[in-house]
N, C-alpha and C positions, 0 to 999 in steps of 0.2 A: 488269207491268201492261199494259206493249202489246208487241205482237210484231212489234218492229221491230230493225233491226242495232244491237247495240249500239252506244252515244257512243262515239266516239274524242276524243280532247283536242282533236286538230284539226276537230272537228265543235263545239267551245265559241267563242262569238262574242267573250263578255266576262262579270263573274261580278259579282256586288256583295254587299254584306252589310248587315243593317239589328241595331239593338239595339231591346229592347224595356224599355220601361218598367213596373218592378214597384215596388210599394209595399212596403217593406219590411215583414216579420214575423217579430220575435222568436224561434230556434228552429225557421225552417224555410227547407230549401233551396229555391232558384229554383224546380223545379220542383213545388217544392210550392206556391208563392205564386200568389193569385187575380189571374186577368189581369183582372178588372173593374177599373173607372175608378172613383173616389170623390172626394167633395168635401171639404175642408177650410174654415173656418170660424174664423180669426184670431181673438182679444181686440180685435185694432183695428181691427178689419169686413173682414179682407181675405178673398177665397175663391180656394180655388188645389182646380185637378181636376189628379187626378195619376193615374197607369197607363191602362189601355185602348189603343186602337191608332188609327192612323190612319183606317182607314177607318171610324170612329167617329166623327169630329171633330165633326161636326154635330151629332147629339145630345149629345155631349159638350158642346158649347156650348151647346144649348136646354136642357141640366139647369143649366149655371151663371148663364144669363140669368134663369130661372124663379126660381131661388133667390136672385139680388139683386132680381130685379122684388119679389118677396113679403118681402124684407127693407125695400124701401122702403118697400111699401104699408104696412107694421107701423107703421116709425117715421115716416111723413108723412102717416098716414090719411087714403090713399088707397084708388081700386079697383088690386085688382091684376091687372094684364095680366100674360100667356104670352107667349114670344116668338114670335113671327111666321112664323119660317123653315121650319116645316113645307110651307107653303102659298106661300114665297117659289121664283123660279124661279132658278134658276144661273143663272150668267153663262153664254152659250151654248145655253142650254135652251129659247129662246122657239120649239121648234119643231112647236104644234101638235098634241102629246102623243103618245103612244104609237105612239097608230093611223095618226096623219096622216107619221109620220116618212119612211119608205120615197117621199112624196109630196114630203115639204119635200126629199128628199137628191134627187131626180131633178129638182126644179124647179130648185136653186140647183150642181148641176150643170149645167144647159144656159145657167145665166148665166156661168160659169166659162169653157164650151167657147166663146160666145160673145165673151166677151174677150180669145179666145187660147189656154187653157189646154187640154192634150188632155182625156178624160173621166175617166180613171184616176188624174190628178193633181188634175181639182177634185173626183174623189173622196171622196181621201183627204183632202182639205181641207174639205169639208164633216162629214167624219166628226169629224176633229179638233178643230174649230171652234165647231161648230153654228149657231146663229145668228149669233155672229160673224163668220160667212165672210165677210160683203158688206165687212164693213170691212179683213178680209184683201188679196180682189179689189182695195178702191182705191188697193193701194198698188203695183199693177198698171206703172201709169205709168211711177211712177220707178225702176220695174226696170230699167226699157231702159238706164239710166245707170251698171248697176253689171257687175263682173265677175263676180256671182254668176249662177247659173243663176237664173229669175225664181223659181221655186218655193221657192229657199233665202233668195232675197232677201225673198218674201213674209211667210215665217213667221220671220224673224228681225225685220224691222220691226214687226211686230206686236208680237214680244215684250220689241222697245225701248220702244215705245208704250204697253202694254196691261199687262205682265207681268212688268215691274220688273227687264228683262236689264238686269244693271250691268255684269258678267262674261262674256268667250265661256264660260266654264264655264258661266254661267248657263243660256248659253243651248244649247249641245251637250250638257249631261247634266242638266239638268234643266224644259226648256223643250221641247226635241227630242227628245232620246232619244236622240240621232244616235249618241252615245257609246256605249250600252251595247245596243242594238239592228239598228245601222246604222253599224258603227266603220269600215270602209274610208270610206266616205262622209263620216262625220266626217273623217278620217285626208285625206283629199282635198282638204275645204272648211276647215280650221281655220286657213289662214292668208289667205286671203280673208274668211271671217270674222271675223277678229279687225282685217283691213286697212278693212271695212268698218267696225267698232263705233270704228278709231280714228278715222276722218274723224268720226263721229257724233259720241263725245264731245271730239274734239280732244287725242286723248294724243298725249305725246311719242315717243320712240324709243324710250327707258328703259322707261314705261310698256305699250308694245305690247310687248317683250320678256318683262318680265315676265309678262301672261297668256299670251302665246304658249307661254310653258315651264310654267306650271299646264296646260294643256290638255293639253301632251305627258305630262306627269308623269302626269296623271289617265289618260290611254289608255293608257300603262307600264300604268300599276297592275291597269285595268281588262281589259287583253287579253294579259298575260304570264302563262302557266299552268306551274307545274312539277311 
């Protein structure tokens, strides 16, 4: 497909695998079965969507909302509303729409470079973020207090704050990437990170132990190729 040197295993960063959910059908193999998502429909009002894929999830969820709203309206004669989310903006999205974007990422980078940060790092922070950033920026401050680089310490407080890190796993392979994108860097910060999330939540010895060896266990897994 492109004409470039072939992969060597030592050109592979890290590997990962996903399963996909199919609805089972009688008499046919996997790939025979329709990767569409469908709704189910209990005795005891419950509704469960099953198959389809992730990057689905949103309309997968405005068919199952539309189908309880219109189950209510039935049984409580009422109007029935649609859900909303079409027209709702993500979280990080408030930037202005399309056109204006290339406008919002150079404005809210020069407030980046303004607090310190070179242009390359508020960036990438703006990209990541989106409207969020500013609340990335304020935690600006209490970088100065920590051993991480401020850039690692930004986007890890945030995703204490914001994005439900309970786990440095949380937050190196699913929050960051660091893990499967960026593994020496992971591989560099994971014991600062994890030295940082135990002052945060207050674990003990035991307990920072423990994640520390899930994190290692996860970068075995994820960057040993044979």
């Amino acid at each position: 497909m492109f004409d470039i040197t072939p992969i060597q295993v030592a050109d592979v960063e890290s590997s990962w695998s996903g399963v996909r959910p199919l609805i089972h059908e009688e008499g046919k193999d996997p790939s025979e079965i329709s990767r569409k998502d469908e709704i189910f429909h209990s005795e005891s009002g419950l509704f469960t969507i099953a198959g389809g894929k992730l990057t689905g999830y949103r309309k997968m969820s405005e068919k199952v909302v539309d189908q309880v709203m219109l189950e209510l309206s039935i049984e409580e004669g009422r109007a029935y509303r649609k859900s909303a989310t079409k027209n709702l903006i993500l979280s990080g999205g408030n930037v202005g729409g399309g056109d204006r974007f290339n406008q919002f990422v150079a404005e809210k980078v020069e407030v980046g470079t303004h607090l310190g940060l070179d242009s390359l790092t508020a960036e990438a922070l703006v990209h990541r973020y989106g409207s969020n950033v500013d609340e990335v920026y304020s935690y600006l401050k209490a970088s100065q207090g920590s051993a991480l680089e401020p850039v690692d310490y930004l986007m890890l407080r945030y995703g204490l704050e914001h994005e439900m890190v309970i786990k440095p796993i949380d937050y190196l392979l699913r929050r960051s990437s660091q893990l499967l994108f960026d593994s020496e860097h992971a591989k560099a910060v994971k014991e600062l990170i994890v030295d940082e999330m135990a002052e945060y939540y207050d674990w003990d010895e035991a307990v920072r132990a423990e994640y520390l060896n899930e994190v290692e266990q996860q970068l075995t897994a994820s960057t040993t190729f044979n």
